[in-house]
N, C-alpha and C positions, 0 to 999 in steps of 0.2 A: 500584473493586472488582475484583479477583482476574478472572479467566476461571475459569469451572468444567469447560470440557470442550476441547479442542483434538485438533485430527486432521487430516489431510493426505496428500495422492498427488501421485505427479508421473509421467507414462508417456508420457514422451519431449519431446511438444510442449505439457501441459497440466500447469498446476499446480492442485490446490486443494485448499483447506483451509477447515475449519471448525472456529469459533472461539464457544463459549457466554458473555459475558459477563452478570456480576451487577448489569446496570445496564440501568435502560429506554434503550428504539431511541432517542430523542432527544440523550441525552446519548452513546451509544456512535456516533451520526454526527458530533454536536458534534465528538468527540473525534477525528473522520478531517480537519473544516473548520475547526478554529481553529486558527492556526499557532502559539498559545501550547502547545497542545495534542501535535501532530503533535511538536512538535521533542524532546519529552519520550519519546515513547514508540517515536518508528518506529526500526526498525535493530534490528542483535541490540546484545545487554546490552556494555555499555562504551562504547557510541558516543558521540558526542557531535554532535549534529544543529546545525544553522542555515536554517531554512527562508526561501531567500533570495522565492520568489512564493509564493503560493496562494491563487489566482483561481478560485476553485468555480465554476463556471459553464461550459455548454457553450463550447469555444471557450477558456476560460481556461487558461493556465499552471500548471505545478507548478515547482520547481527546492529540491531539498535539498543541500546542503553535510554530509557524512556525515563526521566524523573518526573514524578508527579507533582500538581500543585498542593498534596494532599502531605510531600514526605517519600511516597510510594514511591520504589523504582523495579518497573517494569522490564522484562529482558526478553525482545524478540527474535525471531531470525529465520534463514528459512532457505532455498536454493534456487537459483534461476533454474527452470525447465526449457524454455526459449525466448530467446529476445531476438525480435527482427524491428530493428533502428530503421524508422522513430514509429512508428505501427502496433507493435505489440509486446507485451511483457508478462509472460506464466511464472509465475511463483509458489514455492510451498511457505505457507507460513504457519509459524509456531509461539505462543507467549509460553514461557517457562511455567511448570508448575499446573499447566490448566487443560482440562481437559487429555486427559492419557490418550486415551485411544482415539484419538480421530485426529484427522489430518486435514486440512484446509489446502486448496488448491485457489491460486486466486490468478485471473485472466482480465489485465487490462489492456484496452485497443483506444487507441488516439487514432482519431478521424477527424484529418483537415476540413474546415468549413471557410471559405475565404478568406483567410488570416486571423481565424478562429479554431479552435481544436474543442471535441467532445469530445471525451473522456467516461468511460463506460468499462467499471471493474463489477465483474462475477469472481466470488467466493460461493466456492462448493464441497459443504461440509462432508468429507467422505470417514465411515467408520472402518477403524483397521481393526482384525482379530486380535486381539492378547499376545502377546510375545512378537509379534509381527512387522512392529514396528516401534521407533521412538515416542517419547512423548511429543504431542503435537495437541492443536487446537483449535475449535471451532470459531463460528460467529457469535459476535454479543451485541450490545446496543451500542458500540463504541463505534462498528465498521464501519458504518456511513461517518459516521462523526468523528472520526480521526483523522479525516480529511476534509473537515470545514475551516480549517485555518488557511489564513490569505496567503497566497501562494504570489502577492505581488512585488515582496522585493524581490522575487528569483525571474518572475517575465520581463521583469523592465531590465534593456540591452545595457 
């Protein structure tokens, strides 16, 4: 099902956005933890995804293989910090290459609305000292918009 409402800020270190979709909270987490799922819908429009891990679980992996409509291919990934099904999902995320020192922590909550789910993800660009950590990576003008693709073949049962 379609999204009925989308909206989004960004003010400097923080992204968010909220997102209404027309589908119950179970199937709109489904749609974040099945990697048949995720390859179909994440990225802006023309991409073409390969979700190489996705290991839900605190501790577990991510890794997408992003092809652009451009040629470009993209390589992200990142760690589950906590996942509590179908409510919430903390992740670190990373695009290879961009941004060294900072690290992206990103917090999405699914909140049932009568057989509707909001959706409401904070990224929060945090800086790491030099040697501190891996390469990792902030927000761009993509964050909201890497998830304006219809997410309707994955709601429909």
């Amino acid at each position: 099902m379609a999204a009925a409402a989308h909206a989004g800020t960004f003010d400097g270190s923080v992204v968010t956005f909220t997102r209404t979709f027309n589908a119950p909270r179970d199937r709109v987490f489904e749609a974040w933890t099945d990697p048949r799922h995720v390859a179909r819908w994440w990225g802006p429009h023309g991409s073409i995804n390969h979700v190489r891990a996705l290991d839900v679980r605190p501790g577990g992996a991510w890794r997408i293989e992003q092809h652009a409509p451009d040629g470009a291919v993209h390589h992200f990934k990142g760690i589950y910090l906590e996942v509590v099904a179908p409510e919430r999902i903390v992740n670190t995320f990373h695009m290879e290459g961009v941004h060294q020192n900072k690290l992206m922590i990103e917090t999405h909550c699914f909140e049932a609305l009568d057989g509707r789910t909001r959706l409401t993800t904070v990224s929060r660009l945090e800086v790491i000292p030099a040697g501190e950590a891996g390469p990792m990576t902030g927000p761009s003008r993509t964050a909201t918009r890497g998830h304006d693709r219809p997410m309707a073949p994955v709601m429909t049962p």
